[in-house]
C-alpha positions as CSV (number, residue, x, y, z in Angstrom):
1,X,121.5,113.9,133.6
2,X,118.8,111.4,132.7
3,X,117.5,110.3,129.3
4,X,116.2,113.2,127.2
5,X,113.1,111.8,124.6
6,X,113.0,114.6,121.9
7,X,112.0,115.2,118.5
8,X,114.9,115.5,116.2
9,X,116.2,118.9,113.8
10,X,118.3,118.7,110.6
11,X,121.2,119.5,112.9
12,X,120.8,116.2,113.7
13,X,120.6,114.2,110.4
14,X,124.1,113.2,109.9
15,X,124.5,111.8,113.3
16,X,120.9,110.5,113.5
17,X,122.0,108.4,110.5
18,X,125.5,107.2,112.1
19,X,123.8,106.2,114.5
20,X,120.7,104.2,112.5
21,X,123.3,102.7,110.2
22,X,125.5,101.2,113.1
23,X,122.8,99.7,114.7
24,X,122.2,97.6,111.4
25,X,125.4,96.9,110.8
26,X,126.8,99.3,107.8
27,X,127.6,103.1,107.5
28,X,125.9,105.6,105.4
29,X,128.1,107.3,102.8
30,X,126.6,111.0,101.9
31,X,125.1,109.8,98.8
32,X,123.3,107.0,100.9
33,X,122.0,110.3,103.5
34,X,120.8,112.2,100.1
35,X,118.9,109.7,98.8
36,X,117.2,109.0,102.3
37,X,116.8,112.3,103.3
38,X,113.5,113.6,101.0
39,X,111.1,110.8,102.3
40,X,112.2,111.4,106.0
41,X,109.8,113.7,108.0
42,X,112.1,113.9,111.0
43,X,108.8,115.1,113.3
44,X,107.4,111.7,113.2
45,X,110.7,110.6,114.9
46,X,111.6,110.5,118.2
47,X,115.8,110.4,119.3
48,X,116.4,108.9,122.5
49,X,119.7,111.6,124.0
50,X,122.5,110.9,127.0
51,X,123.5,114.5,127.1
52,X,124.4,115.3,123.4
53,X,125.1,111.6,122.1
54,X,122.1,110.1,120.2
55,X,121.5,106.3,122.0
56,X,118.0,105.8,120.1
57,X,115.7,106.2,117.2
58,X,112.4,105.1,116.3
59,X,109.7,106.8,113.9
60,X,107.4,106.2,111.3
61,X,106.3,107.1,108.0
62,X,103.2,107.8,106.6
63,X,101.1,105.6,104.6
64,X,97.7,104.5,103.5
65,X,97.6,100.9,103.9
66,X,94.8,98.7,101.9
67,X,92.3,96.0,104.0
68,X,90.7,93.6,102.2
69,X,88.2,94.8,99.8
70,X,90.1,97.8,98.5
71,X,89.7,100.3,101.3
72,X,92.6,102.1,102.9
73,X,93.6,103.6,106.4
74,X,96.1,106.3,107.7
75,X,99.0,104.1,109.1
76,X,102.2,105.0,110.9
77,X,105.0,102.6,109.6
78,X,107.7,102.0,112.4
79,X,110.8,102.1,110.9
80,X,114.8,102.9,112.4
81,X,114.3,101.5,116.0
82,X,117.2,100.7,117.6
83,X,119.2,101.2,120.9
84,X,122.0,101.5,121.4
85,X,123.8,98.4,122.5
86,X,125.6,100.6,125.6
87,X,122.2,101.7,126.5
88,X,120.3,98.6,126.8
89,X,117.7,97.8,129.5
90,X,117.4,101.4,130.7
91,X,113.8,101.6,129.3
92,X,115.0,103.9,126.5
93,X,113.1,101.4,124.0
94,X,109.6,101.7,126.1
95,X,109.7,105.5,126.1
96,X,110.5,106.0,122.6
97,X,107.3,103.6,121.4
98,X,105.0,104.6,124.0
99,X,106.3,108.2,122.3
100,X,106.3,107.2,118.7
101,X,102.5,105.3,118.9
102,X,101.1,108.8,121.0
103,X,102.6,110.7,117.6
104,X,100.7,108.5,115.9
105,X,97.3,108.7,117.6
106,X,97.3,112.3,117.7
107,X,97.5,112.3,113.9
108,X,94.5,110.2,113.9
109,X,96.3,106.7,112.3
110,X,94.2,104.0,113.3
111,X,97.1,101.7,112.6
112,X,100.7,101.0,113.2
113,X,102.2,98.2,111.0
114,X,106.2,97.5,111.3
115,X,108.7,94.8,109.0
116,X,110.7,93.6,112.0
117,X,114.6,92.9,112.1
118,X,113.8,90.3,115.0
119,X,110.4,88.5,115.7
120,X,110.9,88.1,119.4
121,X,111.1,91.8,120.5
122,X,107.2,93.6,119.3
123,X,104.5,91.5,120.3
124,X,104.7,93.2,123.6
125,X,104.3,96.4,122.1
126,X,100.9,95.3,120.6
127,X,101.9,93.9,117.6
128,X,101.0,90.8,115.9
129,X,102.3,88.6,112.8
130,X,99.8,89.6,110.1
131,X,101.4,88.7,106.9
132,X,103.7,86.0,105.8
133,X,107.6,87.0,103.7
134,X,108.2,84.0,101.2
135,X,111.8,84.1,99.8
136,X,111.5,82.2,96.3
137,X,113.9,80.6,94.1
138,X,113.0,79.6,90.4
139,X,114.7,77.5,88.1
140,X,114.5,78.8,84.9
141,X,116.5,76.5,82.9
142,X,113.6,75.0,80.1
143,X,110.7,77.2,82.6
144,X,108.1,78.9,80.3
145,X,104.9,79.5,80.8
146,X,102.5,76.9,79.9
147,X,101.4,76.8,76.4
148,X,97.7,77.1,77.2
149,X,98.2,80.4,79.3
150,X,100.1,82.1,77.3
151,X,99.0,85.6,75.7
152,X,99.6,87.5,72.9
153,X,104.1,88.9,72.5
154,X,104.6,92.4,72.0
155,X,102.5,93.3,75.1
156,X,106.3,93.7,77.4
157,X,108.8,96.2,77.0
158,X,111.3,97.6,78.6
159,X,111.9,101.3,80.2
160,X,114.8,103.5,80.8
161,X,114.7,105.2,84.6
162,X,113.0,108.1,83.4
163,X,110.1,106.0,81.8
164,X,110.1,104.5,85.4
165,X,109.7,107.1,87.1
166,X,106.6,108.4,84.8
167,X,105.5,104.7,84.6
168,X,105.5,103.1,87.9
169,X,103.3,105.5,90.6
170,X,100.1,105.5,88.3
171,X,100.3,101.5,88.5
172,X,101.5,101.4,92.1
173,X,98.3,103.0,93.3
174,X,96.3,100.8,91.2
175,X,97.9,97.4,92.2
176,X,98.5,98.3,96.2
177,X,94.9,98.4,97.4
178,X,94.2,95.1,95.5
179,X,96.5,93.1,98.1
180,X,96.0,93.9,101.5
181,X,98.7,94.8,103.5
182,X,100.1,97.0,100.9
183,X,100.9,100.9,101.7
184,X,101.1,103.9,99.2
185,X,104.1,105.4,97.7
186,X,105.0,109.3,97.8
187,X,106.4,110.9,95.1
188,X,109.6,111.4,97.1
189,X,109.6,107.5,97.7
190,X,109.0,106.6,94.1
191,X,111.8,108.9,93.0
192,X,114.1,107.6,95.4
193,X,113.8,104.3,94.4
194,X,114.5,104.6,90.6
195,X,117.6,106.8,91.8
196,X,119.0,104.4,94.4
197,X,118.2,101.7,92.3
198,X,120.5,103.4,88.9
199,X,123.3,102.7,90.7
200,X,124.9,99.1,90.8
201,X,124.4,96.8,94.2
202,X,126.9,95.2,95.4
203,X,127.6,92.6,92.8
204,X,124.9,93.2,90.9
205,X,123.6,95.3,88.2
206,X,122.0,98.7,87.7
207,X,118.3,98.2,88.0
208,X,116.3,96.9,84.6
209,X,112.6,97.8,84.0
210,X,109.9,95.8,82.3
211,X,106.8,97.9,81.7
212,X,103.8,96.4,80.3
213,X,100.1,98.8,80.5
214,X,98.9,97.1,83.7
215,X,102.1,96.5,85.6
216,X,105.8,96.4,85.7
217,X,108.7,94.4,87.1
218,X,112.1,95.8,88.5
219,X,115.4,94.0,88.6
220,X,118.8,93.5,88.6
221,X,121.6,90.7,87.4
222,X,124.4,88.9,88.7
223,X,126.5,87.6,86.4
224,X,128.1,84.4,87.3
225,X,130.5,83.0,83.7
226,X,131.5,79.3,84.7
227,X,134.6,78.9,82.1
228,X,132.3,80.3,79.2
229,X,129.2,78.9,81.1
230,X,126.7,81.8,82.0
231,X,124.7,81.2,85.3
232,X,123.5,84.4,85.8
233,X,121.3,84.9,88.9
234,X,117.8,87.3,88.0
235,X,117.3,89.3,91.4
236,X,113.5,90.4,91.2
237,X,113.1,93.3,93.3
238,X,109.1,94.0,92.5
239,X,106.3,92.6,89.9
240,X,103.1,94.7,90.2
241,X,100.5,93.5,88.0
242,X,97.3,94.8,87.9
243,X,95.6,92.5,86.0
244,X,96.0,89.0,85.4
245,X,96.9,89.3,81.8
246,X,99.8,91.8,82.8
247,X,100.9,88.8,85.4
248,X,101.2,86.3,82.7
249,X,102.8,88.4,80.4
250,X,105.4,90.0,82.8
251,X,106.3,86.3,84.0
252,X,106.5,84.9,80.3
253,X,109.3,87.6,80.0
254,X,111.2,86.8,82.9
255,X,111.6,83.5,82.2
256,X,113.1,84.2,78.3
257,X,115.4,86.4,79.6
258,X,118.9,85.0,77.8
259,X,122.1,83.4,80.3
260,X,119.5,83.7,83.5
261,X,119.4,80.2,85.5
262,X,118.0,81.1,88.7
263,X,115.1,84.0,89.7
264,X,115.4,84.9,93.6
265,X,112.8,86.8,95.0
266,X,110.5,87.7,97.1
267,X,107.9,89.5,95.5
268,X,105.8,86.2,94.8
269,X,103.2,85.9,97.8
270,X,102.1,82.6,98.9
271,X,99.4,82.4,96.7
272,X,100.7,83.7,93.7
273,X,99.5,81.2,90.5
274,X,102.6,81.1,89.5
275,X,103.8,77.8,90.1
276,X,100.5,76.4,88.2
277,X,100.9,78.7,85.6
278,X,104.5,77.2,84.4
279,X,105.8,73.9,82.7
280,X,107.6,72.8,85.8
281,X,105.3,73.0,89.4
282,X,108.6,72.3,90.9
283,X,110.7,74.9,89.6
284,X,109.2,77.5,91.9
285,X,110.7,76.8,95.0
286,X,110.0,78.5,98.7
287,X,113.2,78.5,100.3
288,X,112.4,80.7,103.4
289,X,109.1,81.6,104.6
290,X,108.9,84.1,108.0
291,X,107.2,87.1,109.2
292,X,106.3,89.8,106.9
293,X,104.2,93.1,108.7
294,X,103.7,93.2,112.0
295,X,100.2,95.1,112.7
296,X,99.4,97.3,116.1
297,X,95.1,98.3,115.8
298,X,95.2,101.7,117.5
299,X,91.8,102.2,117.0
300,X,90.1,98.8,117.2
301,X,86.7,99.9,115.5
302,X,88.0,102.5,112.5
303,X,89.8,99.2,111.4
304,X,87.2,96.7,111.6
305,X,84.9,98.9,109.9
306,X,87.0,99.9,106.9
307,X,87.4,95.8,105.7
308,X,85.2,93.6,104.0
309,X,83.8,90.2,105.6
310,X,83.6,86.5,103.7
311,X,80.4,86.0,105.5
312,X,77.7,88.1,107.4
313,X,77.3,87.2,111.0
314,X,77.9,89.1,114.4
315,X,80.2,88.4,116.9
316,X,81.6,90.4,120.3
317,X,85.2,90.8,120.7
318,X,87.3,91.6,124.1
319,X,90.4,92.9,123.7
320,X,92.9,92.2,126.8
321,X,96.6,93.5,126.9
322,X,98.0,92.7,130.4
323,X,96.6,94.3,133.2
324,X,94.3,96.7,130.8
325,X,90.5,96.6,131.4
326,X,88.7,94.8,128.7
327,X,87.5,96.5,125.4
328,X,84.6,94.9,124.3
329,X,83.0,95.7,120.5
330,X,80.3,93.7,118.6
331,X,81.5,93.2,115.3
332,X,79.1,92.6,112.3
333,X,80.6,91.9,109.1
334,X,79.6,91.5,105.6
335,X,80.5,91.6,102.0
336,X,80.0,95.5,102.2
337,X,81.9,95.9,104.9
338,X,81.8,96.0,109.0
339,X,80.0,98.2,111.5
340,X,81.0,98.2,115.6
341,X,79.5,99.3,118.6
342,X,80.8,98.9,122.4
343,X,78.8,96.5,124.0
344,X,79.0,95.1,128.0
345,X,77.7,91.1,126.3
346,X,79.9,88.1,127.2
347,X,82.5,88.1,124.6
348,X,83.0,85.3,121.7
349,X,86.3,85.8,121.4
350,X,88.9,87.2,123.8
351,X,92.4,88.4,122.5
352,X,95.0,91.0,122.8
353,X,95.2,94.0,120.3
354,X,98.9,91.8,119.1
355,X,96.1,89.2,117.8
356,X,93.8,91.5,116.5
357,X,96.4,92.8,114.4
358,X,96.8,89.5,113.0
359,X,93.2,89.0,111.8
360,X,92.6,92.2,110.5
361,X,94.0,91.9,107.6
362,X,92.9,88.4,106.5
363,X,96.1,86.5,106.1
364,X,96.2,84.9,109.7
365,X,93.3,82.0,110.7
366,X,91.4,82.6,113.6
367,X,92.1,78.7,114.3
368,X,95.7,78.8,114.2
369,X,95.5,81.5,117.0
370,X,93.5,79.4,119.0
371,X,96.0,76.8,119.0
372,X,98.5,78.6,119.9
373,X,96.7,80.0,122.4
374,X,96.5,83.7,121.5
375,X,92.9,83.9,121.1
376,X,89.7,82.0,122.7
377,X,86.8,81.3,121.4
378,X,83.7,80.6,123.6
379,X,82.9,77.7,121.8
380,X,83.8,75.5,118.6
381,X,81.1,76.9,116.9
382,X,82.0,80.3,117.6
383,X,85.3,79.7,116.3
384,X,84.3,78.1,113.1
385,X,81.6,81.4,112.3
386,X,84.9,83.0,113.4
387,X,87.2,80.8,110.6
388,X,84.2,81.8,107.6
389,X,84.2,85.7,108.6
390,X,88.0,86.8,108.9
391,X,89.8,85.2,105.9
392,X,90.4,86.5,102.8
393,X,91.4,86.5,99.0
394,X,94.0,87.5,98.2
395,X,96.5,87.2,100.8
396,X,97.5,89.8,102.3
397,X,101.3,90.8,101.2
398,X,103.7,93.4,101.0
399,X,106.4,94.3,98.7
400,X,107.4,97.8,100.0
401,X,110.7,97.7,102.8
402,X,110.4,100.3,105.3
């Protein structure tokens, strides 16, 4: 009997979650399945079966996901892929994304963005490197906030879980289409965050909650007492801010937080003022600094036209995945947005939809592509207009794991 591709049924839930969890290297208790199960829609997953055993998963789940300027787009999330390792190099993997992205298309996402648990295995699966994960570490011993930036007290206080859970989806929705790359939360997904996150972690805390009227941070504490020496360890597992102001005022309360030496986190982008804003430059530390989202453009010309441009000019585009006849769109772009038609013209730039996926959301330079010979330009100054259009402010980052 070959390899049955099918849709799975709650029959299958308990099983379909052995099976997810083994893959990554830890089992699901029936708490960990109850918590999990109200955000999964199981008919955007596919199960790979050998007779009655499940040998692999992969889905998505639905999102809208900002591009620069504040727009958003359907987009399927990939999440749970795995096969299993007894199973390998049988083309289980192939069939069960070529299944997952036709899911996809028919409910008319333009887009398919994944966070990978290795870099080497989608890129042939269209998907491209579009936004960078930065893991910081901050020293906190003396760090405040500069005296010249700093606000107004009072403006920070915290909130119990049910506060939360009021609190936090409002200012989501407001914060997530101001940085590119970032996806919407359901009601089910807000709520199952502030209850996964009541419960301790390991060696850490029960989640805290800073709330302030444009934004919020979430954390939790290790506590680490060196003979009667507190070197507790802050774990920062979001800051949304909204504003500026709420930024500043979230950070300056972070950093007072008594017996904390050291923040790790990675909800501080690249370009986050942070490290300007405090008395110490140096005290924010990058200490890893990878691949964040992966993006796969399903529908090359819905995506181009939701974003906004840094400059207005007009270039053609060819879009070549191995043995696939040439796309080719004329892309004008401007501060208002982007408009595409299909054109036959000699193309400015030639890439693969993996490459596309990388531009589109402004994080990635056209140049550094070049150079590492994803994309071609047909001349220099094709890819300097090319450098000026794609770019963005801000970077485009993501804080939600899926």
């Amino acid at each position: 009997m070959g390899i049955e591709i099918r849709v799975p049924v709650e029959e299958d839930w308990v099983a379909f979650c052995h099976v997810d969890g083994r893959a990554f290297g830890f089992t699901y208790t029936e708490q960990d399945r109850e918590d999990r199960r109200p955000t999964m829609d199981l008919t955007r997953f596919r199960i790979a079966c050998d007779g009655p055993e499940i040998v692999g998963i992969a889905g998505t789940f639905s999102f809208d996901v900002a591009v620069p300027g504040g727009r958003t787009l359907p987009m399927g999330g990939l999440t749970w892929v795995s096969t299993a390792a007894t199973h390998r190099r049988q083309g289980i993997l192939t069939r069960l994304m070529d299944a997952v992205h036709r899911d996809v298309d028919e409910r008319g996402e333009p887009i398919a963005n994944l966070s990978a648990s290795q870099a080497g295995i989608y890129e042939r699966f269209g998907y491209g490197i579009a936004t960078s994960s930065r893991v910081a570490s901050i020293s906190t011993r003396g760090l405040q906030i500069a005296e010249q930036h700093r606000g107004p007290q009072g403006a920070v206080r915290f909130m119990s879980d049910d506060e939360a859970r009021n609190a936090i989806p409002p200012i989501w929705d407001r914060y997530r289409r101001l940085r590119p790359g970032e996806v919407s939360r359901s009601g089910e997904w807000h709520d199952g965050n502030v209850t996964i996150r009541a419960r301790p972690q390991g060696n850490a805390s029960a989640t805290f909650y800073l709330g302030h009227a444009d934004g919020y941070a979430v954390y939790r504490v290790v506590d680490t007492w060196n003979d009667g020496f507190a070197e507790h360890e802050l774990q920062l597992t979001e800051l949304v801010a909204a504003t500026p102001v709420a930024h500043l005022a979230l950070w300056s309360t972070l950093l007072d937080m008594d017996l904390v030496t050291t923040i790790k986190t990675r909800a501080v982008p690249e370009d986050d003022p942070l490290g300007y804003l405090v008395t110490d430059y140096r005290a924010v530390r990058t200490v890893a600094l990878m691949d964040g989202i992966w993006a796969n453009v399903r529908d090359p010309k819905t995506c181009l036209e939701a974003r906004t441009y840094a400059t207005d000019d007009e270039l053609v585009i060819a879009l070549v995945d191995g043995d696939t006849p040439g796309r080719r769109v004329s892309l004008t772009g401007s501060a208002e947005g982007g408009s595409c038609r299909t054109v036959r013209t000699k193309p400015d730039l030639t890439m693969s939809t993996a490459t596309l996926g990388g531009l589109l959301y402004g994080g990635v330079r056209p140049s550094r592509l070049a150079a590492a010979k994803k994309l071609e330009a047909r001349s220099d100054d094709i890819l300097r207009r090319a450098e000026l259009l794609f770019p963005m402010a801000p970077l485009p980052y993501c804080q939600t794991a899926y």
